[in-house]
Every structure is written in C-alpha cells, then in structure tokens.
C-alpha positions in Angstrom: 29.9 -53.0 148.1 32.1 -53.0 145.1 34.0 -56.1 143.6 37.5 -55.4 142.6 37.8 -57.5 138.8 41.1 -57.0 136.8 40.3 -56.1 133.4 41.2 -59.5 132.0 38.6 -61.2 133.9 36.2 -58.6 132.9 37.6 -60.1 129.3 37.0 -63.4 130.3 33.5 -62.6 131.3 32.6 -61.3 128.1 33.7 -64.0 126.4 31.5 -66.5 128.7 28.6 -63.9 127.8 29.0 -64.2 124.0 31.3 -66.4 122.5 30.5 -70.5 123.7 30.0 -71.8 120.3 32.2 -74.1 119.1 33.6 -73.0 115.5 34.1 -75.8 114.3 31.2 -78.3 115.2 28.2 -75.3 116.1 28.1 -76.9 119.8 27.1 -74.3 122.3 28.3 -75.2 125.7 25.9 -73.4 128.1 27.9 -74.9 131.5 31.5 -74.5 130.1 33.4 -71.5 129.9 36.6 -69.8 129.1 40.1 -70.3 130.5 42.7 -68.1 131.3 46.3 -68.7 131.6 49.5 -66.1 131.8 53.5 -66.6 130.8 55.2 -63.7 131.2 53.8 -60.9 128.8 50.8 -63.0 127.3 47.4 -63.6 128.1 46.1 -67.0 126.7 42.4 -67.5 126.7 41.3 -71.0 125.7 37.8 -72.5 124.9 37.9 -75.9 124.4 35.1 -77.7 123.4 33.3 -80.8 125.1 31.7 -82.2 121.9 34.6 -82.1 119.6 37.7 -80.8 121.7 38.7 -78.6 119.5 39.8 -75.4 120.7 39.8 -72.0 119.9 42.6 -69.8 121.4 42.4 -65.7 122.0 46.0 -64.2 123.3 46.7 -60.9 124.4 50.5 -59.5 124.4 51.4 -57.6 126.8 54.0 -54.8 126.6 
C-alpha cells in the first residue's frame, strides 16, 4: 500500500533526517523536529531549538 506525501512534507522529512543541529549553540535535538507553516504563496519551515531557542528558518516561495 502506498502513502500519498506532498512533496513538502517529503521536505520536511529530510530536514528531520539531516539537519537537527542547532547553529548557534551545536545542540542536536534527537526528539524535536521541524515545523511547517503556510500563508498564501510561502512555505515556512522552522526549527527551533530547546537548548537555546534560537531558531533557524527555511522558506520556500511559491509562484
């Protein structure tokens, strides 16, 4: 049985796969992930981090 995934959660998932260090402290967050939000032609993906909060922010424009 196939799983229908858009292609920005197949994004999403290789962000989770690759990219859970925090850039500005070295924290790697093995439990957290990405998040993905949408507003009209963008695609924000946020990590935040649980150490230091900061966060690092990917967006895609659409159009």
């Amino acid at each position: 049985m196939s799983v229908h995934r858009s292609p920005f959660e197949r994004l999403r998932e290789k962000f989770d796969e690759s990219d859970l260090r925090c850039p500005a402290c070295g924290y790697v967050d093995t439990e957290g992930g990405w998040r993905v939000t949408t507003s009209g032609g963008r695609v924000r993906y946020q990590f935040v981090c649980p150490t230091c909060n900061a966060v690092e922010t990917r967006e895609l424009r659409l159009g």
